[in-house]
C-alpha positions as CSV (number, residue, x, y, z in Angstrom):
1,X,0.0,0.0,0.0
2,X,1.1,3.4,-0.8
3,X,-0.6,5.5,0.8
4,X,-3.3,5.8,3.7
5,X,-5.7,3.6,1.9
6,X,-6.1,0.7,-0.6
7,X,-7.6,2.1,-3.6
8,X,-9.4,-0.3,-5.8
9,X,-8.2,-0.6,-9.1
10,X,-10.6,-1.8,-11.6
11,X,-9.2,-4.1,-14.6
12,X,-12.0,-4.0,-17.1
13,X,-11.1,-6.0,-20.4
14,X,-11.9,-4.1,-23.5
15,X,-11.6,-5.1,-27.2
16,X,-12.1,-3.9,-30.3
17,X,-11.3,-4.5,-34.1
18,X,-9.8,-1.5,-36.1
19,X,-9.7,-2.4,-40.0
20,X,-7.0,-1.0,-41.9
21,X,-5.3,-1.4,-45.4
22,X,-3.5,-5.1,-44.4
23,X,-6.8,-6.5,-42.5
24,X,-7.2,-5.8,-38.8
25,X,-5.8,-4.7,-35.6
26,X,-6.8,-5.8,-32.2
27,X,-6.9,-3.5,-29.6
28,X,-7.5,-4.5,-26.3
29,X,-6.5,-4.6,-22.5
30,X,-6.2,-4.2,-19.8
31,X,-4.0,-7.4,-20.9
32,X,-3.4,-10.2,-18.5
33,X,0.9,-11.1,-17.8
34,X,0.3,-14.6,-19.0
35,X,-1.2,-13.5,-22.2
36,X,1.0,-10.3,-23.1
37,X,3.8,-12.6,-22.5
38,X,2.7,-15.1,-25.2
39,X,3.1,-12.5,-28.3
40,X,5.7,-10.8,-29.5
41,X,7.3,-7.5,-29.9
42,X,7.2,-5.2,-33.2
43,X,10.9,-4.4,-34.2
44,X,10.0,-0.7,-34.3
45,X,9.1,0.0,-30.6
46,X,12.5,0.3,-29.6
47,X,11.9,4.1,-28.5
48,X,12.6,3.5,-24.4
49,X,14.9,0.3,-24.5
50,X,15.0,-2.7,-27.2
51,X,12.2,-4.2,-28.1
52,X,12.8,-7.8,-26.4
53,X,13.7,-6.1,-23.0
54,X,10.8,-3.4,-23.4
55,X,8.6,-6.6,-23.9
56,X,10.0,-7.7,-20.8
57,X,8.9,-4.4,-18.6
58,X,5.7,-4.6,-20.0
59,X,4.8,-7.8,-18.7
60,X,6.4,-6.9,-15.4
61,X,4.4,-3.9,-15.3
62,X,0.9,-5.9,-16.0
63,X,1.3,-7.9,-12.7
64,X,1.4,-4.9,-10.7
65,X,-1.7,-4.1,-8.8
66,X,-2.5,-1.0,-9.8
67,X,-0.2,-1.5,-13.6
68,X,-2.0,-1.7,-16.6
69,X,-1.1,-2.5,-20.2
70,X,-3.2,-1.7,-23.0
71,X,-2.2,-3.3,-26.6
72,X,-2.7,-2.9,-30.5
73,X,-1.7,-6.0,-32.3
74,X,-1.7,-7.7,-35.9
75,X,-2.3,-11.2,-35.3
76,X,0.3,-12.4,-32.2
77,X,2.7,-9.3,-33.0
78,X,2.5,-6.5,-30.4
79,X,2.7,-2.6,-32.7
80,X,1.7,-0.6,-30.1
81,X,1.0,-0.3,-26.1
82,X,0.6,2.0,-23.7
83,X,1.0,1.9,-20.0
84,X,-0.1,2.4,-16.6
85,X,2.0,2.5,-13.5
86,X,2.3,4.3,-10.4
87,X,5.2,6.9,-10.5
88,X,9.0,6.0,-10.4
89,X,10.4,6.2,-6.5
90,X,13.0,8.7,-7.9
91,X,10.4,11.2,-9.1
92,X,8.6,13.9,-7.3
93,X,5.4,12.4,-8.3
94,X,5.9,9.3,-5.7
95,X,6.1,11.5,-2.4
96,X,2.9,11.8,-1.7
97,X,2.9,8.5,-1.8
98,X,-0.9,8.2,-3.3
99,X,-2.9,5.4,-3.9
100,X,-4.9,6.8,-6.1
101,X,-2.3,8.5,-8.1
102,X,-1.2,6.6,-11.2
103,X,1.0,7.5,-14.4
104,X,0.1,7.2,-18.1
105,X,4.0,6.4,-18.2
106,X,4.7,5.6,-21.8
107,X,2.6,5.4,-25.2
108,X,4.2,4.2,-28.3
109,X,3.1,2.8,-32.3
110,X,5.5,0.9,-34.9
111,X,6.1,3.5,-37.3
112,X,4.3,1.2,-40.2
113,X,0.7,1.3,-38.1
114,X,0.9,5.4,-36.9
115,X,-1.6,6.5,-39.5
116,X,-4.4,4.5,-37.7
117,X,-5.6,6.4,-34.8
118,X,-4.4,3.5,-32.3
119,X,-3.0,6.1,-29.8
120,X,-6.3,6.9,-29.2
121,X,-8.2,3.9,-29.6
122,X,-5.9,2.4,-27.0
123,X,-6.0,5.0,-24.2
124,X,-9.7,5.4,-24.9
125,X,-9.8,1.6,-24.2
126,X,-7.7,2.4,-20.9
127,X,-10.5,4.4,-19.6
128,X,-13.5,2.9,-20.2
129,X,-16.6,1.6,-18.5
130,X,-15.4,4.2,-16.1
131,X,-12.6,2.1,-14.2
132,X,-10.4,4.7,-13.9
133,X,-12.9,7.3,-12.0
134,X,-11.2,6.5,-8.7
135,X,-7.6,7.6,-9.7
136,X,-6.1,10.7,-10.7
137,X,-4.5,9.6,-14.1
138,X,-1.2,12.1,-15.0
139,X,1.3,11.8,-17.8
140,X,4.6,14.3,-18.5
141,X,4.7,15.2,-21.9
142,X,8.6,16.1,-22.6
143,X,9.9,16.8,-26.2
144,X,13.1,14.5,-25.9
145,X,10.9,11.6,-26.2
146,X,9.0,12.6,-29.1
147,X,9.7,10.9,-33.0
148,X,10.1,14.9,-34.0
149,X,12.2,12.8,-36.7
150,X,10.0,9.9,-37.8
151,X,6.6,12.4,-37.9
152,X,7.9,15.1,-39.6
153,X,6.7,17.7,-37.1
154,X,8.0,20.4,-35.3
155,X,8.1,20.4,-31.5
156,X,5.2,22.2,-31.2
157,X,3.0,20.6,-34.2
158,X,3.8,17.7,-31.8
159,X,2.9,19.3,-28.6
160,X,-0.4,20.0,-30.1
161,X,-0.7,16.3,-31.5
162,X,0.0,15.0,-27.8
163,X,-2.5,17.2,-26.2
164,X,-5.4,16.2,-28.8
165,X,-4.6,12.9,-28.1
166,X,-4.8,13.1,-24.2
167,X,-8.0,15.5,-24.1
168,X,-9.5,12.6,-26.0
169,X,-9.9,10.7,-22.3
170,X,-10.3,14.3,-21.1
171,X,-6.8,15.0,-19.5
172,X,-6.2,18.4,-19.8
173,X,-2.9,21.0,-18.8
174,X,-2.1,21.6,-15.4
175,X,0.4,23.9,-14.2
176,X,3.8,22.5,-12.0
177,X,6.9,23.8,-11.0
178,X,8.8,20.5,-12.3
179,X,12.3,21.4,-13.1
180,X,12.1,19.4,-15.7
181,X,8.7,19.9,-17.2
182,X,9.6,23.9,-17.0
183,X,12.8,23.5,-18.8
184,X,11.1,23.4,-22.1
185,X,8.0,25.2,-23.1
186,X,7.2,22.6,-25.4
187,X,6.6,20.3,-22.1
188,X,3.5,19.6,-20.0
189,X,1.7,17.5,-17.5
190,X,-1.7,16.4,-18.1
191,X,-4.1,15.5,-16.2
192,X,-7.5,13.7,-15.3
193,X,-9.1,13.9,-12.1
194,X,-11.6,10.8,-11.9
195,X,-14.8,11.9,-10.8
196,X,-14.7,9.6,-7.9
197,X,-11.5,10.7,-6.7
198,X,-11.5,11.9,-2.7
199,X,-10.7,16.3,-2.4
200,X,-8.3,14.8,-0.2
201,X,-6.5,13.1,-3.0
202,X,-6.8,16.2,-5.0
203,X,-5.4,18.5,-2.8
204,X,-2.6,16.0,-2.1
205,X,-1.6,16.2,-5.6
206,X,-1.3,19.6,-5.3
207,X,0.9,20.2,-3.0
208,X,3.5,18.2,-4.8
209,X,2.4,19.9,-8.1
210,X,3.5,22.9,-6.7
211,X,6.6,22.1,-4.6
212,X,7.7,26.0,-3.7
213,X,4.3,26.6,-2.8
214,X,3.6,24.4,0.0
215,X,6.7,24.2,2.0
216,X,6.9,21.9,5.8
């Protein structure tokens, strides 16, 4: 436990069939270890580590609790995920030390299946049937992990691509002062605040959104 409660953490399997050009995608998930670890990983999503090891984590991160890992995949072949994770120990975003407070940590699509829409069928299929209405759901958008390369855009043409993609599930901006977050302009944190989720919680979150602000 975390925090000063057990927070229940809904796993509610979704699944759904996106046709495209070469026949259809799966997207589903929350996926289960045993069953994530059965298929394999797309060469391409190598943007965090390489793809066997980043296989690896994600199954690690799908027996956790309160982890999640939502998939798109042709057949048994994994080309795209995104996960779900309470924040890393070494980050500010731990010391509240929230139940309720999980990451969207990483999101990322083989370069040959971007064209698709799966970023947002797959965090759409993270939220729904309203499982994630008890936690406070935050990601850190930074511009050193964006494919600035591989999509052709500028930092802020991707900025604005990141944001439309998160205010799909209704995350929206929220202010910090992150070091690292406020050493780019181009960077963010987005948010959603589950309409179950405690004032308590909220005001928690707050605190350590705004670390100058609210000193002990």
């Amino acid at each position: 436990m975390k925090g000063d409660y057990t927070v229940e953490h809904r796993k509610i399997f979704h699944k759904q069939v996106v046709p495209y050009s070469g026949g259809e995608l799966i997207v589903e998930g929350p996926v289960h270890p045993d069953q994530l670890a059965s298929w394999t990983m797309h060469p391409d999503l190598d943007a965090f580590r390489r793809p066997k090891d980043q296989h690896e984590a994600l199954v690690e991160i799908a027996e956790l609790d309160e982890g999640r890992i939502i998939v798109a995949r042709e057949q048994e072949q994994i080309v795209g995920y995104v996960t779900f994770h309470y924040p890393d120990e070494m980050e500010r975003w731990s010391e509240a030390k929230m139940d309720d407070l999980v990451e969207l940590g990483a999101i990322e699509v083989a370069n040959d299946f971007r064209s698709f829409g799966l970023g947002k069928h797959m965090i759409q299929t993270a939220f729904a049937s309203d499982q994630l209405e008890n936690i406070i759901v935050f990601t850190t958008e930074y511009y050193w992990h964006w494919d600035l390369e591989g999509s052709r855009l500028n930092v802020w043409e991707y900025r604005v691509m990141m944001e439309k993609l998160m205010k799909s599930v209704d995350m929206i901006w929220y202010a910090t002062d992150d070091p690292e977050i406020c050493s780019h302009p181009a960077n963010c944190l987005m948010v959603r605040i589950g309409k179950e989720v405690p004032l308590d919680s909220v005001e928690r979150f707050d605190r350590i959104r705004f670390r100058q602000r609210f000193m002990y």
